[in-house]
SEZABA-480131 format. One line per 8 residues: number of its first residue (from 1); their letters; for each residue z, x, y of N, C-alpha, C. Coordinates in nm, 2 decimals, always signed. Example, Ala and Ser with C-alpha at 12.3 -4.5 7.8 and 13.67 -1.06 7.14 Angstrom:
1) as) +0.78,+1.32,-0.57,+0.78,+1.23,-0.45,+0.78,+1.32,-0.33 ~ +0.71,+1.28,-0.22,+0.71,+1.37,-0.11,+0.79,+1.29,+0.00
***
This chain:
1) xxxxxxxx) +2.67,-1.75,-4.29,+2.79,-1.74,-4.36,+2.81,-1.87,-4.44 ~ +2.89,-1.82,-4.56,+2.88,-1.98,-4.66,+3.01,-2.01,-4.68 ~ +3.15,-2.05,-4.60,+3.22,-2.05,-4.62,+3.22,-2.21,-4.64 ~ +3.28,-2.25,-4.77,+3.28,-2.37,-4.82,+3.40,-2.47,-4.77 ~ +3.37,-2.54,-4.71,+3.46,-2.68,-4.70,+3.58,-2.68,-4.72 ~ +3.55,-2.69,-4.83,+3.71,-2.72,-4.95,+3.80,-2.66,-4.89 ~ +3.84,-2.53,-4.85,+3.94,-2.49,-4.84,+3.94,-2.47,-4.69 ~ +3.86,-2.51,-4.60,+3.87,-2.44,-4.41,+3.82,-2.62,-4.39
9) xxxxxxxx) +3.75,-2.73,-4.44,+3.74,-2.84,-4.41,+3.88,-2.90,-4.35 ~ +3.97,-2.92,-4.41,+4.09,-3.03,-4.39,+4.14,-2.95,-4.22 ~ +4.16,-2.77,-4.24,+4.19,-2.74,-4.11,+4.11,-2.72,-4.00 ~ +4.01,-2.73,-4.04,+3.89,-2.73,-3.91,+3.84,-2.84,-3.82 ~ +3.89,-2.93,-3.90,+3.90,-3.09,-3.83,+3.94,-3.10,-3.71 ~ +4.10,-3.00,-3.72,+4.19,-3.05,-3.57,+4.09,-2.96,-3.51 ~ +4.13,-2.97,-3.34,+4.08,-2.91,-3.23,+4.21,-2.83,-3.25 ~ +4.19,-2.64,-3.20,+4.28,-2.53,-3.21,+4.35,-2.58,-3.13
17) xxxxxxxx) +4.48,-2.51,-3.17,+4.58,-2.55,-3.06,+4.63,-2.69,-3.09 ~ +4.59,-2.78,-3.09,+4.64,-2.94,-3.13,+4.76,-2.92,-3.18 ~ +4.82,-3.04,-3.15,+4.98,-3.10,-3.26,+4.96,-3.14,-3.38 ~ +4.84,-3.15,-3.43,+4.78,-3.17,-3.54,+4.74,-3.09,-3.65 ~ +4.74,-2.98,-3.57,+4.71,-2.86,-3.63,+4.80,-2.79,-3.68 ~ +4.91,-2.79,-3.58,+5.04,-2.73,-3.63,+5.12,-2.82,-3.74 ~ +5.07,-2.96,-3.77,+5.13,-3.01,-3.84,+5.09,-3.03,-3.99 ~ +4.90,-3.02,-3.98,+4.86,-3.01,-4.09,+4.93,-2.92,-4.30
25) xxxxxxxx) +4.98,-2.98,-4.33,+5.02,-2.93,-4.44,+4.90,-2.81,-4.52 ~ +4.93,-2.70,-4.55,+4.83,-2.58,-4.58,+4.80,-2.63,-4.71 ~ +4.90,-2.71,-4.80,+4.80,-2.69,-4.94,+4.73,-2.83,-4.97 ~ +4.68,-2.89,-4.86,+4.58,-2.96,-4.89,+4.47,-2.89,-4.84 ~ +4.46,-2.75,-4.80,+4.33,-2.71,-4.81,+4.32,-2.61,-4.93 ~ +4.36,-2.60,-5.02,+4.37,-2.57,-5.16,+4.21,-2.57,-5.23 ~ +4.13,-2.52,-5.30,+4.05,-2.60,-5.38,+4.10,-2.59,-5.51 ~ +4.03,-2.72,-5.59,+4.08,-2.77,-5.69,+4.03,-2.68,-5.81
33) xxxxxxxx) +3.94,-2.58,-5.79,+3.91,-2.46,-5.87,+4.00,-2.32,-5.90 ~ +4.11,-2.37,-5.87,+4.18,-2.24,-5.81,+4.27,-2.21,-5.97 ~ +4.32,-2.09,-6.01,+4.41,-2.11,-6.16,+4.55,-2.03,-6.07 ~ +4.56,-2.01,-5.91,+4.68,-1.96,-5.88,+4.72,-1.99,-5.76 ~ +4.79,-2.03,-5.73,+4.86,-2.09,-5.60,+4.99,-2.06,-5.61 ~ +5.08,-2.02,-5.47,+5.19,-1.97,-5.46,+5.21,-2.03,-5.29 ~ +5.29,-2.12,-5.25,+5.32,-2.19,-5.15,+5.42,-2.10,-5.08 ~ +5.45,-2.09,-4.99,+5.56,-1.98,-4.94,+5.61,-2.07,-4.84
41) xxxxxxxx) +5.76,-2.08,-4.82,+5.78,-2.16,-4.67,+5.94,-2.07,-4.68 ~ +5.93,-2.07,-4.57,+6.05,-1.99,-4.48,+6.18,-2.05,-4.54 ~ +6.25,-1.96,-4.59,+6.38,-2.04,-4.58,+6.52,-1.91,-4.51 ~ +6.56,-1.98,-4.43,+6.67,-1.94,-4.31,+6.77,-1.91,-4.41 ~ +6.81,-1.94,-4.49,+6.89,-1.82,-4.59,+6.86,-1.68,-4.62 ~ +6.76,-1.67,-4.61,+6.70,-1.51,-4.64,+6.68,-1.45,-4.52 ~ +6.70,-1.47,-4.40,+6.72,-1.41,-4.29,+6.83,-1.28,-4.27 ~ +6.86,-1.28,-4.35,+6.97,-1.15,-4.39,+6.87,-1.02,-4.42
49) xxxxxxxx) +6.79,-1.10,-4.52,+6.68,-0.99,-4.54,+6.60,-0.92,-4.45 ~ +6.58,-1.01,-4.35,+6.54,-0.92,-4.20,+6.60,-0.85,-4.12 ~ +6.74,-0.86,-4.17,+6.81,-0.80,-4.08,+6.82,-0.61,-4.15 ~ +6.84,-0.69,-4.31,+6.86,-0.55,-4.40,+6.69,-0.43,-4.35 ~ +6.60,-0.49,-4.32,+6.47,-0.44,-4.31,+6.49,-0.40,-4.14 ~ +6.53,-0.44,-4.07,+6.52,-0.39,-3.94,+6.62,-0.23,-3.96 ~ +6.68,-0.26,-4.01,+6.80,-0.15,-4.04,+6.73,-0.04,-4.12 ~ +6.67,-0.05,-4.20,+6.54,+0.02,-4.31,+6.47,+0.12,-4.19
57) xxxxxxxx) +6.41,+0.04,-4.07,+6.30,+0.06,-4.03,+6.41,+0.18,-3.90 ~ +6.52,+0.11,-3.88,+6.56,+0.20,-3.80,+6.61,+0.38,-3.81 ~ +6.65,+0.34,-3.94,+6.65,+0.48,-4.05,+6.55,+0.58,-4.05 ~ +6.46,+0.50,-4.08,+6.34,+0.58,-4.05,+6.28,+0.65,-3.95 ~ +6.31,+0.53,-3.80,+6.26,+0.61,-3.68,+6.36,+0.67,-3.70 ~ +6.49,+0.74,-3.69,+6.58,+0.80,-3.64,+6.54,+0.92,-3.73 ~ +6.53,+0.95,-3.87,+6.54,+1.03,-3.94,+6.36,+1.10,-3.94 ~ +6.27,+1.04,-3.82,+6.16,+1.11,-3.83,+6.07,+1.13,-3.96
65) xxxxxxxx) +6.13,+1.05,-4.06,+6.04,+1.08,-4.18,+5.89,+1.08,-4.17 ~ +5.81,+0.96,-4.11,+5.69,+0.96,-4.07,+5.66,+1.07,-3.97 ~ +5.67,+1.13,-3.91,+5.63,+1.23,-3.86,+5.64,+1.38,-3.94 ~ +5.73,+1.39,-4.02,+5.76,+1.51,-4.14,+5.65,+1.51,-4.20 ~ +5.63,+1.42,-4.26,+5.53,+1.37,-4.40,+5.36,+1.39,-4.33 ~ +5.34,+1.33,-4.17,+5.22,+1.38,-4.09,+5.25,+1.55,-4.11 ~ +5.34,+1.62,-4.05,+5.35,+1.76,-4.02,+5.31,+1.81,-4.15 ~ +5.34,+1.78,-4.24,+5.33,+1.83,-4.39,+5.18,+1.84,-4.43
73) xxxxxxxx) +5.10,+1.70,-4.39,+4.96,+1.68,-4.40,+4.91,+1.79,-4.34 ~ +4.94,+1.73,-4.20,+4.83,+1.82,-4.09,+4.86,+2.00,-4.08 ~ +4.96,+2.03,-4.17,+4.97,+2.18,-4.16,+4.87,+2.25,-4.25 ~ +4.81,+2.21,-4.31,+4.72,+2.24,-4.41,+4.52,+2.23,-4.35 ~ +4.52,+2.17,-4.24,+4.40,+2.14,-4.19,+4.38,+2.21,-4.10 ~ +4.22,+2.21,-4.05,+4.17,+2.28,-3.97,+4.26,+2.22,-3.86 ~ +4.21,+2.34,-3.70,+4.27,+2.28,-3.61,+4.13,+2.17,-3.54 ~ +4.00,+2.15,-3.59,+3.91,+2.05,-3.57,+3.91,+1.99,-3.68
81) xxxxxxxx) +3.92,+1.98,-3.77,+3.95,+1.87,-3.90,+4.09,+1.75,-3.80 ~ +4.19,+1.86,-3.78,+4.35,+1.76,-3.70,+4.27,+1.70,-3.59 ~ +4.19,+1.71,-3.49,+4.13,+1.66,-3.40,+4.10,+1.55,-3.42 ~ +3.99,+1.58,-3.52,+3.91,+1.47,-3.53,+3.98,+1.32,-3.63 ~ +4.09,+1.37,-3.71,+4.19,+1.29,-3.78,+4.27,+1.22,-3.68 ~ +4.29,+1.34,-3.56,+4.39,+1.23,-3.46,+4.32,+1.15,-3.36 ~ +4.19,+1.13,-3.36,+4.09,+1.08,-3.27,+4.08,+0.95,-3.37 ~ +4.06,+0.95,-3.45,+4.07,+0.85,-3.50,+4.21,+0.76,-3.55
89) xxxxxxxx) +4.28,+0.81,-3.57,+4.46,+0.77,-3.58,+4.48,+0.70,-3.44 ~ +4.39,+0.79,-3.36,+4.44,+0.67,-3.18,+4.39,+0.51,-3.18 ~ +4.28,+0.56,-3.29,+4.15,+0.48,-3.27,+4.19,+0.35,-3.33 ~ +4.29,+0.39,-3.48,+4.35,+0.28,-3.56,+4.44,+0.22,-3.50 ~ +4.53,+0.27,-3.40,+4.67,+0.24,-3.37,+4.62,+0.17,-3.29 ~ +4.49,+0.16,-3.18,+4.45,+0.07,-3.08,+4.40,-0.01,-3.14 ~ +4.35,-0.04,-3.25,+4.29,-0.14,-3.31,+4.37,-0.24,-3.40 ~ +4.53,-0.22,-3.43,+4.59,-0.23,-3.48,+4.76,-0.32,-3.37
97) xxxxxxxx) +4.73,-0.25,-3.28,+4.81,-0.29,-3.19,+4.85,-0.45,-3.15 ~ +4.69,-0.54,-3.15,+4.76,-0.66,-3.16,+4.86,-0.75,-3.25 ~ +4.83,-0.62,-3.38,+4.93,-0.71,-3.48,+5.06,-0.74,-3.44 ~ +5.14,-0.86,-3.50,+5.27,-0.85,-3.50,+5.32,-0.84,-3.62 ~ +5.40,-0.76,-3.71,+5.39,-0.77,-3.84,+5.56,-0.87,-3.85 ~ +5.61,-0.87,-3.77,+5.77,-0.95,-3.78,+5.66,-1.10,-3.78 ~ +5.58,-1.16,-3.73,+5.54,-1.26,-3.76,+5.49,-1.31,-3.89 ~ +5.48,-1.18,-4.00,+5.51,-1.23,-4.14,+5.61,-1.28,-4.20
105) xxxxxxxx) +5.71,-1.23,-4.16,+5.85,-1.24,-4.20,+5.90,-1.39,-4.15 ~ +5.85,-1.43,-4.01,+5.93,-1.53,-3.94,+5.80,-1.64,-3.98 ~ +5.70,-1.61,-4.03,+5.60,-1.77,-4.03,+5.68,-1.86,-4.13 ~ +5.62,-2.01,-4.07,+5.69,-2.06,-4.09,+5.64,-2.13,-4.26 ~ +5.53,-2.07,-4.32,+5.47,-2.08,-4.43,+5.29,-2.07,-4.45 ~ +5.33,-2.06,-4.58,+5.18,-1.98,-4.59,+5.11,-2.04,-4.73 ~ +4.98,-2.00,-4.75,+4.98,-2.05,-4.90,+4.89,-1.90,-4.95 ~ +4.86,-1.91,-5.06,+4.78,-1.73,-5.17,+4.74,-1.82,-5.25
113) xxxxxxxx) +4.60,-1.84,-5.24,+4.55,-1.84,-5.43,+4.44,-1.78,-5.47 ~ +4.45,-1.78,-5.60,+4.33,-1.73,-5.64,+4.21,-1.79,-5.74 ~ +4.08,-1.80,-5.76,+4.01,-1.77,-5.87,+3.90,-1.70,-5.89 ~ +3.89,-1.74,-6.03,+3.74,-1.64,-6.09,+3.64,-1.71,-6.03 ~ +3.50,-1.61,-6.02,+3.38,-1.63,-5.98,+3.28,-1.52,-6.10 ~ +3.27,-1.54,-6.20,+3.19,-1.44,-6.29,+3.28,-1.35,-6.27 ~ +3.26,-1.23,-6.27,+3.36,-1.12,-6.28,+3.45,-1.09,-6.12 ~ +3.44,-1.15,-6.06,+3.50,-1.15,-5.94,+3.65,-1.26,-5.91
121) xxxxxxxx) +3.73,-1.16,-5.88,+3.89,-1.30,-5.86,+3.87,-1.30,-5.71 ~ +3.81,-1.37,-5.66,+3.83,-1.44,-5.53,+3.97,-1.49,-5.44 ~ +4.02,-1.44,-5.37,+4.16,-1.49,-5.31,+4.15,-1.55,-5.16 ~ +4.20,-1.55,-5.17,+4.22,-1.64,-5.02,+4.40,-1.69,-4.99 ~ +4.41,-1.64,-4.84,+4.52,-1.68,-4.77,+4.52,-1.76,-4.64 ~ +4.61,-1.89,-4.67,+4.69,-1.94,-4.50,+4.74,-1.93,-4.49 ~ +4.79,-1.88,-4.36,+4.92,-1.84,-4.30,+4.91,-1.91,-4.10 ~ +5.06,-1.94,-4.16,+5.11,-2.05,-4.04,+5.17,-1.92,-3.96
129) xxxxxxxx) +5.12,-1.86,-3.89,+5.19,-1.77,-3.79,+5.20,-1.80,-3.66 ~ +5.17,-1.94,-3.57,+5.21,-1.97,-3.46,+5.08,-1.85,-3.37 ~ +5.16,-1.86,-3.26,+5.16,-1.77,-3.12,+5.09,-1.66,-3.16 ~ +5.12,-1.59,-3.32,+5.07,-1.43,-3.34,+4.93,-1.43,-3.42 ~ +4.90,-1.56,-3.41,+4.79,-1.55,-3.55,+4.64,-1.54,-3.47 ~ +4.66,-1.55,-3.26,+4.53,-1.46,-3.24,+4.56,-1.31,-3.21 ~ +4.67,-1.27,-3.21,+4.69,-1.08,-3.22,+4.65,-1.05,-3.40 ~ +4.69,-1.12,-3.47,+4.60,-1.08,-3.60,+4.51,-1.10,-3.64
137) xxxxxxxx) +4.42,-1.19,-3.60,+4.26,-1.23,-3.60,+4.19,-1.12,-3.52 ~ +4.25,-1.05,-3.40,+4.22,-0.98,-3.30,+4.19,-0.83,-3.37 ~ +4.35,-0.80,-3.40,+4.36,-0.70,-3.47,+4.31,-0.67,-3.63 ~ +4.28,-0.76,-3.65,+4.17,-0.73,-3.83,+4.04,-0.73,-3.80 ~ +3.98,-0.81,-3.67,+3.87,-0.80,-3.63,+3.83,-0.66,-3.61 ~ +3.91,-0.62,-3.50,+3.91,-0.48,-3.46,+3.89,-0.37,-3.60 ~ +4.02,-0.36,-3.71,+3.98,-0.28,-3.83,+3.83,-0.29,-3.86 ~ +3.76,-0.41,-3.90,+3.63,-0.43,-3.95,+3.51,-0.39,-3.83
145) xxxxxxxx) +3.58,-0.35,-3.75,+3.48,-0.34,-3.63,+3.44,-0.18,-3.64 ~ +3.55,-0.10,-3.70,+3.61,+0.04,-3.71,+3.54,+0.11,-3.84 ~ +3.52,+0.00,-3.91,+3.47,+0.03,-4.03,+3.29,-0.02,-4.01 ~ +3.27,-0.07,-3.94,+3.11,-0.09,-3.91,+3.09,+0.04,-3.83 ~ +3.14,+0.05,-3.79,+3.11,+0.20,-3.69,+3.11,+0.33,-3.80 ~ +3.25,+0.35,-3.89,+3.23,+0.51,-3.95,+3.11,+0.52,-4.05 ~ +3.12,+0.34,-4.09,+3.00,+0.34,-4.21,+2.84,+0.34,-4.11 ~ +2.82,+0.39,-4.01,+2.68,+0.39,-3.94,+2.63,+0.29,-3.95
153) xxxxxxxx) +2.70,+0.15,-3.98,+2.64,+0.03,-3.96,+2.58,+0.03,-4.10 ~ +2.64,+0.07,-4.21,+2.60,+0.03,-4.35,+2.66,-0.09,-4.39 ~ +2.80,-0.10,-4.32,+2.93,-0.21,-4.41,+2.90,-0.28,-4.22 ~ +2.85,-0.38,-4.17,+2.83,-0.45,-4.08,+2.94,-0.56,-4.09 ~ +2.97,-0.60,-3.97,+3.03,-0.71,-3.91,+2.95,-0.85,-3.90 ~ +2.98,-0.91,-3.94,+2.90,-1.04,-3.88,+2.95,-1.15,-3.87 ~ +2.99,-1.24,-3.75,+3.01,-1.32,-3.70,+2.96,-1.45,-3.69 ~ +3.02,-1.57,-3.70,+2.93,-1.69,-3.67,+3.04,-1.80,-3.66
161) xxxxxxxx) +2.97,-1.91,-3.63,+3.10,-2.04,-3.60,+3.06,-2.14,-3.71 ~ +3.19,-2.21,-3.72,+3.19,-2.31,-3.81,+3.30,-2.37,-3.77 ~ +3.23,-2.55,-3.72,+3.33,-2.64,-3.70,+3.43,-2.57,-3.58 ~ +3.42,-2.49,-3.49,+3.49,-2.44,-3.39,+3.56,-2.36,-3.44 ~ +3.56,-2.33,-3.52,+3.69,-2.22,-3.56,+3.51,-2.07,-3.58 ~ +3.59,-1.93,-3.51,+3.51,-1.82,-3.51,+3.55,-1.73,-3.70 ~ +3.42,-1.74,-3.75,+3.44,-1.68,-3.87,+3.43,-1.53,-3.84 ~ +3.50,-1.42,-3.92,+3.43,-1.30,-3.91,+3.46,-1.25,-4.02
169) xxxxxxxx) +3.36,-1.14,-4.10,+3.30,-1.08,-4.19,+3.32,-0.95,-4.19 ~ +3.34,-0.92,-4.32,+3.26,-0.76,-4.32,+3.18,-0.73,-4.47 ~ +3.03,-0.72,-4.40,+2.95,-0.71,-4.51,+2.92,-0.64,-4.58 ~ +3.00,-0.61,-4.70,+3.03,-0.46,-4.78,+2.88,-0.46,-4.88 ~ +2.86,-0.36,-4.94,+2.75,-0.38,-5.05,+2.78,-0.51,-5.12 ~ +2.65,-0.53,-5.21,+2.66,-0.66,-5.25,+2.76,-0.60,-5.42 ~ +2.72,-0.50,-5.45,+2.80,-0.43,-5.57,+2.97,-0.46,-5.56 ~ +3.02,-0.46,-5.43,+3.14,-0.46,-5.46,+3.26,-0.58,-5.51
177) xxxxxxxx) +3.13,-0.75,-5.49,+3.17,-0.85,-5.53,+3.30,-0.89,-5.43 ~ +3.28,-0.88,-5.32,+3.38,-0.90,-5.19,+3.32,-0.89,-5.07 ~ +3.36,-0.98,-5.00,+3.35,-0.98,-4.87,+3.44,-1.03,-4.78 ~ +3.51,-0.93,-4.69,+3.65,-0.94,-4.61,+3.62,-1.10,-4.52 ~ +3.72,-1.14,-4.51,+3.70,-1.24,-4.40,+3.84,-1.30,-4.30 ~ +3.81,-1.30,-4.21,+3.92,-1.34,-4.12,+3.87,-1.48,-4.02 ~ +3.97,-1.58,-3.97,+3.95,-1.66,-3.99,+4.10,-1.73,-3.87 ~ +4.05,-1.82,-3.78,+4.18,-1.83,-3.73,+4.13,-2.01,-3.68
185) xxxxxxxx) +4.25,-2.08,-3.72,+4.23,-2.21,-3.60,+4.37,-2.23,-3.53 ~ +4.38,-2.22,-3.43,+4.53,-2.28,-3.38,+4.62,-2.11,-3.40 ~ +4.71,-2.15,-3.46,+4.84,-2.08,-3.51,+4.84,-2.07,-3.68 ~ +4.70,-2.12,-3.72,+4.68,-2.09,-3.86,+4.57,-1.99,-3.92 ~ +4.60,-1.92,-3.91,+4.51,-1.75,-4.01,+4.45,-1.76,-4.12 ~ +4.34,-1.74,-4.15,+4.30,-1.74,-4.29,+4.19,-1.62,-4.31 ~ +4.25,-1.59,-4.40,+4.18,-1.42,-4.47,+4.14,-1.48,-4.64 ~ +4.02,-1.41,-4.65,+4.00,-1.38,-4.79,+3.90,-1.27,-4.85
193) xxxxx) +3.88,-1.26,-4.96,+3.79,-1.18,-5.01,+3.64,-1.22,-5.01 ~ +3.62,-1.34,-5.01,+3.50,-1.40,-5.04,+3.43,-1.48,-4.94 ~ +3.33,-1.50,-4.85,+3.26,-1.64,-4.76,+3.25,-1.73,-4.86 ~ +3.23,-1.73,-4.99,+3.22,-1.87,-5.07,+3.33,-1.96,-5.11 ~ +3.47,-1.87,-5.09,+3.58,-1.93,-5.12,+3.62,-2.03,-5.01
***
């Protein structure tokens, strides 16, 4: 795997877990090739907005919409077509389970950027999520694990270390000019489209 310095060097230094790590500022792992960067940090004013979104979400359990919108689907399918749709639906929800997604909302900052590579826009994210950032290293591992499997081991997983932090892959054709990656040190996450980024 060729995941380049520039942007996982500055955080791969600390040892996981460290006070160092937690303290490390995210856009010094930036590279200086980039034409987009967007710095995100929490601001406790907009906590209202979580509140308006828990209330969203409770609407929805209450009013069963996701379940309507499934009934709607699955009325139309075989009763082994639904089988085999809900064997896998178990399959995502267990693979998916370590996420915390309220840990997006409450990190305490993150950074997004992007650039070109020939016809390819390469992105890359860090995200300061604390405590939850190995249930989502866990849980994206898991998706790519899901997807090595339906693809019969066409779109492969592949793993390796660098500087102590565990890299992991998903090795899509070379046509599609991407490769998933996830990426964790400490309480800090890093996903992108590319190993070169």
């Amino acid at each position: 795997m060729r995941m380049q310095i520039g942007c996982l060097g500055l955080l791969l230094v600390f040892a996981p877990g460290s006070l160092l790590a937690q303290r490390v500022d995210l856009r010094s792992g930036v590279p200086e090739d980039v034409f987009l960067v967007v710095h995100a940090k929490h601001n406790p004013e907009r906590n209202v907005r979580n509140e308006h979104l828990a209330q969203v979400w409770q609407t929805v359990q209450e009013t069963k919409i996701i379940d309507k919108v499934l009934k709607l689907i699955t009325d139309s399918v075989s009763a082994q077509q639904l089988d085999q749709a809900k064997s896998v639906m178990e399959e995502l929800q267990t693979a998916v389970e370590p996420l915390d997604l309220t840990a997006i909302a409450k990190m305490e900052d993150g950074i997004y950027t992007q650039r070109m590579r020939g016809f390819a826009n390469q992105q890359l994210a860090l995200l300061r999520l604390g405590d939850a950032a190995d249930g989502w290293e866990e849980g994206l591992t898991n998706l790519m694990r899901l997807v090595d499997k339906y693809s019969d081991g066409s779109v492969p997983v592949r793993v390796s270390q660098h500087q102590g932090a565990t890299l992991t892959a998903l090795a899509v054709p070379a046509e599609a000019q991407m490769t998933p990656v996830v990426a964790r040190l400490g309480g800090i996450l890093l996903l992108s489209n590319s190993e070169d980024f």
